[in-house]
C-alpha positions as CSV (number, residue, x, y, z in Angstrom):
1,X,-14.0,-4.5,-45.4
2,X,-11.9,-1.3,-46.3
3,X,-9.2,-0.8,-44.2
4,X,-10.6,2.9,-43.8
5,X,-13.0,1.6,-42.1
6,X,-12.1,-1.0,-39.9
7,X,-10.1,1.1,-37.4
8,X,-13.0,3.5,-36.4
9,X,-15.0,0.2,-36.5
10,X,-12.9,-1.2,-34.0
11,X,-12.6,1.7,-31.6
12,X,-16.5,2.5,-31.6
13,X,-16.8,-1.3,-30.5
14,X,-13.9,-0.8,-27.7
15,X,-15.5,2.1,-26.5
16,X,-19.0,0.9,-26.1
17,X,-17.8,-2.1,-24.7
18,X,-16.3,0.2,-22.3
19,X,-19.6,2.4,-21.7
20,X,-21.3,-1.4,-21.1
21,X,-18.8,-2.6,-18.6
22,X,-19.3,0.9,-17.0
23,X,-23.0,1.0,-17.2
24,X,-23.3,-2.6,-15.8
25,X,-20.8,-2.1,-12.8
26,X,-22.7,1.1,-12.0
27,X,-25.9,-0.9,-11.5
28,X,-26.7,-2.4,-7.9
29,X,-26.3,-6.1,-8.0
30,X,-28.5,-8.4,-5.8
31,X,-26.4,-9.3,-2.8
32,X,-26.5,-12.2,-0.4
33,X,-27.9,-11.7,3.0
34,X,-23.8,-12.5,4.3
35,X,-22.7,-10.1,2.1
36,X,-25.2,-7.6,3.1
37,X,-24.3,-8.7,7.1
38,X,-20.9,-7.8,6.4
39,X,-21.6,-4.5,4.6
40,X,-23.6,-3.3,7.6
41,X,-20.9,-4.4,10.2
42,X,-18.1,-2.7,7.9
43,X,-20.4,0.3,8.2
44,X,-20.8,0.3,11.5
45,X,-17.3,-1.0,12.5
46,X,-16.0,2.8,10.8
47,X,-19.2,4.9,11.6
48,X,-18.2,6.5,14.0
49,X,-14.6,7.7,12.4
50,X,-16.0,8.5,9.5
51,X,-18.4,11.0,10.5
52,X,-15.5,12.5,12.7
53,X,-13.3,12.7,9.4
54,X,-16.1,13.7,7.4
55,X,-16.9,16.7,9.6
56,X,-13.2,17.5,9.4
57,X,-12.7,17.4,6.1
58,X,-15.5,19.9,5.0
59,X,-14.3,22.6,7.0
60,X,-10.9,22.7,5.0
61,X,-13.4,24.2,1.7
62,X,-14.9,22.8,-1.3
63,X,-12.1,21.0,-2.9
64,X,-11.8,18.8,0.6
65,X,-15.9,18.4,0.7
66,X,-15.5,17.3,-2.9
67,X,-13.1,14.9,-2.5
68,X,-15.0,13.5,0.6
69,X,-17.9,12.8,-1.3
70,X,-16.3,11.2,-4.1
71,X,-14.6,8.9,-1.3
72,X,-17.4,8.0,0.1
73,X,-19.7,7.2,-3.2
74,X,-16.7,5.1,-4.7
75,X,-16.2,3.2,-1.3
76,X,-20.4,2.7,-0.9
77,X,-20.1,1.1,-4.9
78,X,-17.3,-0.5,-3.4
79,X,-18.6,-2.4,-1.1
80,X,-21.8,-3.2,-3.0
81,X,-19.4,-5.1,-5.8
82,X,-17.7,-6.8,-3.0
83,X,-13.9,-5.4,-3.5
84,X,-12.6,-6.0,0.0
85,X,-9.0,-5.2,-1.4
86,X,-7.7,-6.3,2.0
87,X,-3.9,-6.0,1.2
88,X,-4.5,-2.6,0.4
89,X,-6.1,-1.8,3.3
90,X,-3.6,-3.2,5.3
91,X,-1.0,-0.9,3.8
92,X,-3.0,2.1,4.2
93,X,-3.4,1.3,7.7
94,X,0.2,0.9,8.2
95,X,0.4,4.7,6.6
96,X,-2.4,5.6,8.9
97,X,-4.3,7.0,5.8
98,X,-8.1,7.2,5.4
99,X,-9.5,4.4,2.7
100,X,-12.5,7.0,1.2
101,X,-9.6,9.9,0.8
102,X,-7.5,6.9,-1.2
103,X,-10.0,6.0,-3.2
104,X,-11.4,9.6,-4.3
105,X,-7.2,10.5,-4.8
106,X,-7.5,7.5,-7.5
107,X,-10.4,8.4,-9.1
108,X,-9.4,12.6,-9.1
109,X,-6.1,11.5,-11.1
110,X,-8.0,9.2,-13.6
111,X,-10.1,12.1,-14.3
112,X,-7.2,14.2,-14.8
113,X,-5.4,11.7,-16.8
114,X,-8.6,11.8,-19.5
115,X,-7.8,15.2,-20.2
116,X,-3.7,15.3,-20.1
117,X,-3.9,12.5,-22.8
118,X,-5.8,15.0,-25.2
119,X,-3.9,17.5,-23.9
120,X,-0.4,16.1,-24.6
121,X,-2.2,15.4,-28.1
122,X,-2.5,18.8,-28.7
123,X,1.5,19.6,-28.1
124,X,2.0,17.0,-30.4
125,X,0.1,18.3,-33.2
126,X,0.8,21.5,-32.7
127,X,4.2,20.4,-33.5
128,X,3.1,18.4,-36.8
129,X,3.4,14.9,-35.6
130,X,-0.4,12.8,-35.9
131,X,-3.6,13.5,-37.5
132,X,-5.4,10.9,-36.4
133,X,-9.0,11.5,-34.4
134,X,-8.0,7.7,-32.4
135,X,-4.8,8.9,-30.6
136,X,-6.7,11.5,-28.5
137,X,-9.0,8.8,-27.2
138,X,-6.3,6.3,-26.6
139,X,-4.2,8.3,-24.5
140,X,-6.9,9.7,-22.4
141,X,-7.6,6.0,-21.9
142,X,-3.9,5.3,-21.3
143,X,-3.3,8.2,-18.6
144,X,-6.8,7.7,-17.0
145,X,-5.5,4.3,-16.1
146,X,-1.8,5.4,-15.1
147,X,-2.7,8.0,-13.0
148,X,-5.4,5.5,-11.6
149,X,-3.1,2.7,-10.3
150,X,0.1,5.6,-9.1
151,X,-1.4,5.7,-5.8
152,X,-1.2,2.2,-5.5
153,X,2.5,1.7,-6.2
154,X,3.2,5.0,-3.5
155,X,1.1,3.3,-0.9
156,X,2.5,0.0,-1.3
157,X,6.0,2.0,-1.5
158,X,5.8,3.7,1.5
159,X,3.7,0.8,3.4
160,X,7.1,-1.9,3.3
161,X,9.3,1.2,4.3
162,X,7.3,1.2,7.5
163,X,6.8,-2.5,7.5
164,X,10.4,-2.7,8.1
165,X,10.3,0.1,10.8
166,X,7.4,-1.7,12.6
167,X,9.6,-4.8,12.1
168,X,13.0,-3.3,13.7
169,X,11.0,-2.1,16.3
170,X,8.8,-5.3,17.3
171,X,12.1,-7.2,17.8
172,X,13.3,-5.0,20.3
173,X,10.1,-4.6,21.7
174,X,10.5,-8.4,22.5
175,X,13.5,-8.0,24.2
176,X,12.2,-5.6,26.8
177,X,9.2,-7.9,27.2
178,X,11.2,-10.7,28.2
179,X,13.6,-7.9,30.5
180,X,10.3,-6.8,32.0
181,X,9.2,-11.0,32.4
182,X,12.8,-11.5,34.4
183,X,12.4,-8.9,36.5
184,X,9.3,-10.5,38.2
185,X,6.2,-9.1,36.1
186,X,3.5,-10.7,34.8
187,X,3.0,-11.0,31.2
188,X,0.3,-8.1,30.7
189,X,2.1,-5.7,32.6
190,X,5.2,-6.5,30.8
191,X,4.1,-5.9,27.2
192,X,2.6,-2.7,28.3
193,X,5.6,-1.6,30.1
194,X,7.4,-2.2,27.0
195,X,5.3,-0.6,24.8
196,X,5.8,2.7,27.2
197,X,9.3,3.0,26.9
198,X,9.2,5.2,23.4
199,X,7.2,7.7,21.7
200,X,7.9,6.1,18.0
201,X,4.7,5.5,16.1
202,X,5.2,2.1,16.0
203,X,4.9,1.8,20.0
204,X,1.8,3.9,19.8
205,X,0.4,1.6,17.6
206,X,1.1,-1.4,20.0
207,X,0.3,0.8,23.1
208,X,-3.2,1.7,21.6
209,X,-3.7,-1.8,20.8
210,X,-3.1,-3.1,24.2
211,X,-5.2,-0.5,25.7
212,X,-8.0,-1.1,23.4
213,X,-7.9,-4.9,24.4
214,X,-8.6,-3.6,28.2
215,X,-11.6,-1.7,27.2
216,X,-13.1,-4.5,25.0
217,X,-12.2,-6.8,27.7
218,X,-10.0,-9.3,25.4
219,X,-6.7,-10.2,26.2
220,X,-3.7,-8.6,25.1
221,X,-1.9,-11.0,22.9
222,X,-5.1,-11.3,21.1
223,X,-5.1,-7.4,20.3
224,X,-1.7,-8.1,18.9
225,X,-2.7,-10.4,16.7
226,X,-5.9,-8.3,15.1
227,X,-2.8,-5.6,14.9
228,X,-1.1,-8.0,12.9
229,X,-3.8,-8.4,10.4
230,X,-4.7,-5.0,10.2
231,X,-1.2,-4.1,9.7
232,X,-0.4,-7.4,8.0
233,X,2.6,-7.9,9.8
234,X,2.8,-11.6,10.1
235,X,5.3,-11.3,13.0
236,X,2.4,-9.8,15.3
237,X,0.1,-12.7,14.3
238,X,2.7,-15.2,15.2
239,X,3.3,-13.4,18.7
240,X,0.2,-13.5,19.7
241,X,-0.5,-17.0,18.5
242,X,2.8,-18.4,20.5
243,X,1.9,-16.3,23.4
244,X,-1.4,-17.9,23.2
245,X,0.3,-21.2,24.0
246,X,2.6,-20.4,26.7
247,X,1.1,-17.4,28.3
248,X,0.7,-19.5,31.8
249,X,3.9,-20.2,32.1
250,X,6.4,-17.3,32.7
251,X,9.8,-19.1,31.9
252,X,8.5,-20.4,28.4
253,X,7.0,-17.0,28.1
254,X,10.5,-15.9,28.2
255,X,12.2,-18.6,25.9
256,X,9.8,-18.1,22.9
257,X,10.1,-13.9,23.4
258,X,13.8,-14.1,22.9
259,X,14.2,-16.8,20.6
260,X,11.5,-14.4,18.8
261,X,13.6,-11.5,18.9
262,X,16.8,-13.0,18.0
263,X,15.7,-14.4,14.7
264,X,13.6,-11.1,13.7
265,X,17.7,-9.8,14.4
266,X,19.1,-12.6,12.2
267,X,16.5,-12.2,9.3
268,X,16.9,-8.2,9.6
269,X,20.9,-9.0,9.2
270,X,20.2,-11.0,6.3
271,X,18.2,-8.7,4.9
272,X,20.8,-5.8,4.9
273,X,23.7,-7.9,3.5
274,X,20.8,-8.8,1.2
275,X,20.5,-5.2,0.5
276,X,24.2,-4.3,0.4
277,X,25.1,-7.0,-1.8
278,X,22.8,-5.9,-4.6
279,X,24.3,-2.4,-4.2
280,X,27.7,-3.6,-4.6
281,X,26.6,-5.5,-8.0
282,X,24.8,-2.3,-9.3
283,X,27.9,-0.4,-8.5
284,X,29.8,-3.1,-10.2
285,X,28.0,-2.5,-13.4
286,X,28.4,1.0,-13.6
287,X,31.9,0.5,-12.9
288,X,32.0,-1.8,-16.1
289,X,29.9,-0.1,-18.0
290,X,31.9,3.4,-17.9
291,X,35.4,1.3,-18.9
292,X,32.8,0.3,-21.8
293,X,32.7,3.4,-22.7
294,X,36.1,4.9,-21.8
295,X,37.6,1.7,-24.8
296,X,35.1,2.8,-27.2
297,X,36.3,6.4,-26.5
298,X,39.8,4.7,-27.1
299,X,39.3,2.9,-30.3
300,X,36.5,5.1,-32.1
301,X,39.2,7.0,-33.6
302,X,41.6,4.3,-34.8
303,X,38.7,2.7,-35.7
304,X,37.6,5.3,-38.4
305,X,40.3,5.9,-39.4
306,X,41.0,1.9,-40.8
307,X,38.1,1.9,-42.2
308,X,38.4,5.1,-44.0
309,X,41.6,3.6,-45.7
């Protein structure tokens, strides 16, 4: 075959591969009844927010009732392909951001990305670099998918900056427990008394989890724990599963909290020497990099000057 042809050969059988794969995942699939349980308890679960944020967001004009329904038609395909994506979740949960307002920033930049390839094409040819008909296509399908998966390294970003907040803060939180648990109160009373003492977002968090658990009528360690997988803090999970254990007896109670607390402090520590000592090394490089440079400054000139000779 010419080579001529084989590169728009190729291409037209990438792209309607692509249209295929994108056709097909469009198309309902025939679910399981559990999967179509779970779907309808997942709906039901968020009903009642989601209509609250839905009413919100489409009095802020049309770009916000826009981007609401495009949230909410890639979440519904979402859930009828099965992509639970609960990692994610968990960090947008942390970030207290809605999943449907994620998903439709994702697919707003991909859209944008298909026409800043072309775009950036354009400046390019303008300038007299490429004449090929293919690069247009392949950077629209190069920034499509960049500016697709940026949300998810922002949210995953900021979700471990607050993982270590919510961290910091449960090991103190644990130390006021077990203060609270020597001063003659009971265990329930105790972790909300903690939770009380500050207005930080991470004490709301635990505050509106132990509140919740008197409404629903479970107990409170267990509401820590279904914080903990929301969150997916495996510290929370690991409270509530110890204080499981030992939550009739007040003076174990008090053991595990502060053993608890004081190795969250020691891992914390380790962590910021961690931390510091990587800082030190990346300042150490600099360092010898730029006397690198300074010697080459140095010699470049005798240098030249041999080999000239």
């Amino acid at each position: 075959m010419n080579s001529t042809l084989t590169m728009p050969v190729v291409v037209g059988a990438v792209l309607g591969l692509g249209i295929y794969a994108l056709v097909r995942a469009m198309m309902p699939s025939k679910r399981s009844a559990v999967s179509q349980v779970a779907r309808i308890d997942a709906m039901r679960a968020r009903g009642a927010a989601y209509e609250s944020s839905h009413r919100t967001t489409a009095d802020k004009g049309r770009l916000g009732s826009v981007r609401t329904g495009v949230g909410a038609r890639v979440s519904e395909f979402y859930m009828q392909q099965g992509w639970e994506l609960r990692s994610l979740r968990a960090d947008l949960a942390v970030l207290d951001r809605s999943w449907e307002n994620f998903l439709a920033t994702k697919v707003l930049l991909a859209a944008a990305g298909l026409f800043f390839g072309p775009f950036m094409f354009a400046v390019v040819w303008t300038l007299g670099f490429g004449s090929s008909p293919v690069i247009p296509v392949w950077l629209a399908l190069m920034f499509a998918t960049i500016f697709f998966f940026l949300p998810d390294l922002e949210v995953r970003r900021d979700a471990a900056e607050k993982r270590r907040d919510l961290r910091r803060v449960i090991g103190a939180y644990l130390d006021l427990v077990s203060m609270s648990l020597a001063g003659g109160r009971g265990l329930p009373e105790a972790l909300m008394a903690a939770a009380e003492v500050s207005d930080g977002w991470a004490t709301q968090r635990i505050r509106n989890a132990l509140a919740d658990a008197r409404i629903t009528g479970i107990s409170q360690w267990q509401a820590l724990g279904s914080l903990g997988e929301d969150l997916g803090v495996e510290e929370l999970k690991d409270l509530s599963a110890s204080l499981a254990l030992v939550a009739d007896d007040g003076a174990k109670v008090r053991e595990s909290l502060a053993s608890r607390a004081e190795t969250m402090r020691h891992r914390e520590l380790a962590e910021i020497e961690g931390s510091a000592g990587e800082k030190s090394q990346s300042m150490l490089v600099a360092q010898l990099l730029l006397c690198a440079g300074f010697l080459v400054f140095l010699i470049f000139p005798a240098a030249m000057r041999v080999f000239q000779v």
